[in-house]
C-alpha positions in Angstrom: 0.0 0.0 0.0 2.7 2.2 0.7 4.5 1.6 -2.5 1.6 2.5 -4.5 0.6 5.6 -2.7 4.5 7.0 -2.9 4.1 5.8 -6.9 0.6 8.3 -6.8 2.4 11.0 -5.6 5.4 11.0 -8.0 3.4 10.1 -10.4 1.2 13.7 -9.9 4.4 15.5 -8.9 5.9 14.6 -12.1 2.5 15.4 -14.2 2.2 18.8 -12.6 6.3 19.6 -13.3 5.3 18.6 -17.0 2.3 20.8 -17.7 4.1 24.2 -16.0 7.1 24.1 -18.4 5.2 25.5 -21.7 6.8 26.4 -24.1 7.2 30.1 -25.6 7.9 30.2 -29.2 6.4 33.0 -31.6 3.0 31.3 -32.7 2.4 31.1 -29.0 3.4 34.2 -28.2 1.3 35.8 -30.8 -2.1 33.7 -29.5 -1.0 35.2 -26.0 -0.7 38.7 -27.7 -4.2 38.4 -29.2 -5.6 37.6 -25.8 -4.0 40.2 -24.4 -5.3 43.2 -26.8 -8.8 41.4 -26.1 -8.9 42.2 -22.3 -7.2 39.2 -20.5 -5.3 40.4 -17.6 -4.1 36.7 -17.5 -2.9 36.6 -20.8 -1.4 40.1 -20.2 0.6 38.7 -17.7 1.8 35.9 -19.4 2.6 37.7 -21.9 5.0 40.2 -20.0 6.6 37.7 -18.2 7.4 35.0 -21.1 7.2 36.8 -24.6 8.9 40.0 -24.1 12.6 38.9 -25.6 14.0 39.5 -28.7 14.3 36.2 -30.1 10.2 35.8 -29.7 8.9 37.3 -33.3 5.3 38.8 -32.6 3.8 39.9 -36.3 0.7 41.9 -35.2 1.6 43.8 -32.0 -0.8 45.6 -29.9 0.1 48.7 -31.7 -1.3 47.6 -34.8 -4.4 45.6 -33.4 -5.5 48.9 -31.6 -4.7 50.7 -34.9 -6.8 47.7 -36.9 -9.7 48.5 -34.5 -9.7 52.4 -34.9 -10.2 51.9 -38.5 -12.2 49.3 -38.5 -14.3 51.7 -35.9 -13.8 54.8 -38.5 -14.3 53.0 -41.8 -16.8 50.3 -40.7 -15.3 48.0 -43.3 -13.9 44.5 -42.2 -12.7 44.6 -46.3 -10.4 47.5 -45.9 -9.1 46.3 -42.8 -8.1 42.6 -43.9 -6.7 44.4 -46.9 -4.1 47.2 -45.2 -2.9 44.8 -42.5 -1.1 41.3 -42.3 -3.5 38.1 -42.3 -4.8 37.2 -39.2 -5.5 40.8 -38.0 -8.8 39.8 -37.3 -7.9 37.8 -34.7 -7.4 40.7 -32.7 -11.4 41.5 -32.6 -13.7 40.0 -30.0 -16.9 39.4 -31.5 -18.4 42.2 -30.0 -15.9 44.4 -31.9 -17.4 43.1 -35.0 -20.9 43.5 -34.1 -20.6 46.6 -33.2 -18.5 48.3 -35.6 -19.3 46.3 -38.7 -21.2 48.0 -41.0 -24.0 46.2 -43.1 -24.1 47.2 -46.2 -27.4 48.8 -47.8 -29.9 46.7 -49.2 
């Protein structure tokens, strides 16, 4: 009995040590970004802590996201948006974002 509850233990010891060491490359750097510019002071954090060194490559910064959602705001036109910046820059719109400030064209 005492064999098996010691082998639990390091067992679960052993999973936990696994699932902390993530890795931080770019691509997950970038997801953490885009959670970031969203609202997630979680995601925030993790971001300043792991992603902030120059060998991590982030495409669409905050920088442009917020600039993305001003025109997006101005222009009303997911188009023109997709079009001016890098693929993926939609990413860095909740769904309320383009509810709200997506304009439906005229019938």
């Amino acid at each position: 009995m005492k064999i098996q509850l010691r082998n639990i233990i390091l067992f679960t010891l052993c999973l936990g040590m696994i699932s902390a060491c993530k890795s931080y490359d770019s691509e997950t750097c970038q997801d953490i970004s885009m959670r970031a510019f969203k609202g997630s002071p979680q995601a925030a954090n993790e971001f300043q802590k792991h992603c902030t060194g120059e060998e991590i490559e982030i495409k669409i910064t905050h920088e442009m996201c917020r600039n993305a959602l001003n025109d997006l705001i101005m222009s009303g036109r997911l188009d023109l948006v997709q079009e001016r910046y890098p693929e993926g820059i939609v990413d860095c719109f909740t769904q309320n974002d383009l509810v709200k400030f997506q304009k439906r064209p005229r019938n």
